[in-house]
C-alpha positions in Angstrom: 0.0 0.0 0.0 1.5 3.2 -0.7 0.4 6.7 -2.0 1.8 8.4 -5.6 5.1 10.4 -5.7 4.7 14.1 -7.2 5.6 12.7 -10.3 3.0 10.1 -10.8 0.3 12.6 -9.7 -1.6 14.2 -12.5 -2.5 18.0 -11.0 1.0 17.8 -8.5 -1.5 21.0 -7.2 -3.7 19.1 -5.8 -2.7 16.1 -3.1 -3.7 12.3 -4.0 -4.5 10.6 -1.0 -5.7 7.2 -2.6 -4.3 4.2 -1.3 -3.3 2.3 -3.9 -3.2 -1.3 -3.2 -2.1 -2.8 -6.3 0.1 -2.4 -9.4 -0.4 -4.1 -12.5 2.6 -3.9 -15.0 2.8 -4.4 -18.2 4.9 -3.2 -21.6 2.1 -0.9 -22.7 0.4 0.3 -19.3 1.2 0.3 -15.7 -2.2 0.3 -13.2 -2.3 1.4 -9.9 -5.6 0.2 -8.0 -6.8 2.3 -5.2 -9.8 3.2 -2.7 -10.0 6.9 -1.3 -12.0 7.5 1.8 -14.0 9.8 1.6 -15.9 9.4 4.9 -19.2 8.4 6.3 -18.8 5.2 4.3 -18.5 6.6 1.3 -15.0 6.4 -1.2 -13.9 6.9 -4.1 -12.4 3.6 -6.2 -9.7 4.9 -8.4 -8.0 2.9 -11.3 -4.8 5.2 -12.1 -3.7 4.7 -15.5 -0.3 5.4 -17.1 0.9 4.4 -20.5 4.1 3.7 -21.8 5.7 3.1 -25.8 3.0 5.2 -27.3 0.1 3.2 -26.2 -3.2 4.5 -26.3 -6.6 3.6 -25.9 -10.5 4.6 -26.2 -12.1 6.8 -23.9 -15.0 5.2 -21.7 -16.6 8.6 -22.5 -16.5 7.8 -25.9 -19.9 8.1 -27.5 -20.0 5.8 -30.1 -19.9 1.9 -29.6 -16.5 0.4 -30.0 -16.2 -3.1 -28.3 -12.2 -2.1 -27.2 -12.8 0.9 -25.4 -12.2 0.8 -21.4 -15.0 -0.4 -19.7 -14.9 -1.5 -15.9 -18.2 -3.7 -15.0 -18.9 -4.5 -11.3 -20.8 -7.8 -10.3 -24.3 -7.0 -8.2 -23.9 -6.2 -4.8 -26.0 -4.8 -2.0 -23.2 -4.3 -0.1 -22.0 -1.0 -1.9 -24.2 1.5 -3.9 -22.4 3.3 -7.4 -23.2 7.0 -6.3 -22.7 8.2 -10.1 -20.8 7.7 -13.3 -17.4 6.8 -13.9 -15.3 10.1 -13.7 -12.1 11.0 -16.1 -9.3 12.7 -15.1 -8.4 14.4 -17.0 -11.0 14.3 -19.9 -9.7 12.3 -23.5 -9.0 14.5 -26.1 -10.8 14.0 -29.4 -8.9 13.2 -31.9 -9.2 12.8 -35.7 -8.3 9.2 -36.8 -8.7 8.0 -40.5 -8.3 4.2 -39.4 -11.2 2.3 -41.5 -12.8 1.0 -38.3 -12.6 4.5 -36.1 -13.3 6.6 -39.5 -13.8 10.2 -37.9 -13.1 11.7 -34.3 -12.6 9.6 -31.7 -12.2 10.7 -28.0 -8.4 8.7 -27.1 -6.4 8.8 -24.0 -3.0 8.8 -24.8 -1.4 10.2 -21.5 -1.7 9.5 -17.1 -5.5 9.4 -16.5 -7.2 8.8 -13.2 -11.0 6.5 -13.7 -13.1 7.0 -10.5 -15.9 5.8 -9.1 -17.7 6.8 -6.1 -19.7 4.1 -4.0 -21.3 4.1 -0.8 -20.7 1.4 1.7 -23.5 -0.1 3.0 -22.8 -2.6 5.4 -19.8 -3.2 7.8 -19.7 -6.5 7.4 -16.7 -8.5 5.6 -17.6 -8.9 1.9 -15.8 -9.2 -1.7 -17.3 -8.0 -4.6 -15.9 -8.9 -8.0 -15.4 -6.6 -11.0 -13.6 -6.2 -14.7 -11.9 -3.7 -16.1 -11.3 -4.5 -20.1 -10.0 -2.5 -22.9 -8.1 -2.6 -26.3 -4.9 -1.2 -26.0 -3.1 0.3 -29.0 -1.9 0.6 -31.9 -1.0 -3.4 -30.7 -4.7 -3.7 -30.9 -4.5 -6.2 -28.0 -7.7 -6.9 -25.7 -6.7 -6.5 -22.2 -9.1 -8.4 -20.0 -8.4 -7.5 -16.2 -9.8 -9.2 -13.2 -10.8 -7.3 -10.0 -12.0 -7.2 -6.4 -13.8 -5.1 -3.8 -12.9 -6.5 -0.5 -14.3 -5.1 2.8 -12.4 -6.4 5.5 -12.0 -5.5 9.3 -13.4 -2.1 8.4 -11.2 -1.2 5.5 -12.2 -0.8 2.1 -9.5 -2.5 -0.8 -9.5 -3.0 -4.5 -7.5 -5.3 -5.9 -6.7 -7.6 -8.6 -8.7 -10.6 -8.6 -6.5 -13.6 -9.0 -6.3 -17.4 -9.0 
């Protein structure tokens, strides 16, 4: 468990004080998993995304339907309510790509973005909560398929990667 270093933080301005309990490396991508407590059972579950080699991918804020772009799905659960939308920091930039399949503007993220999502705890009892997080990274046009957790235990809020 650790907290960013200035450089890793996207707006240096403005303290991160996720916990991030998990890295996932890879050539193209490094993800840091994290939960921010917010207070009165409520947090903020932040997937902190930095790419490397030129890798990009689509925006979850995307408005047309590619299958590739990010996506995180969470399994149902009454043990924690989704407050609102996925948030973006900072916002893709549209760009304009001629690709025969993307054929116009198309909102990419090429640099550090932070995905969060704010939930509500609603019980302090030990639970885990399963979730994915998919998307087709670029231009090695690779589907990235990502296993994840929510795990409530002794009080504290985690999310982690979901493994064997």
């Amino acid at each position: 468990m650790a907290l960013l270093s200035n450089d890793e933080m996207i707006d240096v301005n403005k303290p991160d004080y996720t916990y991030y309990y998990e890295t996932i490396t890879h050539d193209n991508y490094e993800i840091k998993l994290g939960v921010l407590d917010l207070g009165d059972d409520e947090f903020e579950l932040v997937i902190n995304m930095k790419l490397n080699n030129d890798s990009f991918f689509v925006s979850p804020n995307e408005k047309r339907d590619f299958k590739g772009k990010l996506s995180v799905t969470y399994d149902d659960t009454n043990h924690l309510t989704f407050m609102e939308e996925m948030v973006e920091i900072p916002n893709a930039v549209e760009e304009m790509d001629p690709h025969v399949f993307m054929d116009g503007d198309v909102k990419v993220v090429r640099k550090q973005t932070r995905y969060v999502q704010k939930v509500k705890r609603n019980t302090t009892e030990d639970f885990n909560t399963s979730a994915n997080l998919q998307f087709v990274i670029e231009p090695s046009c690779t589907l990235e398929k990502i296993p994840l957790i929510i795990v409530n235990q002794g009080g504290y809020l985690k999310y982690r990667l979901r493994g064997c």
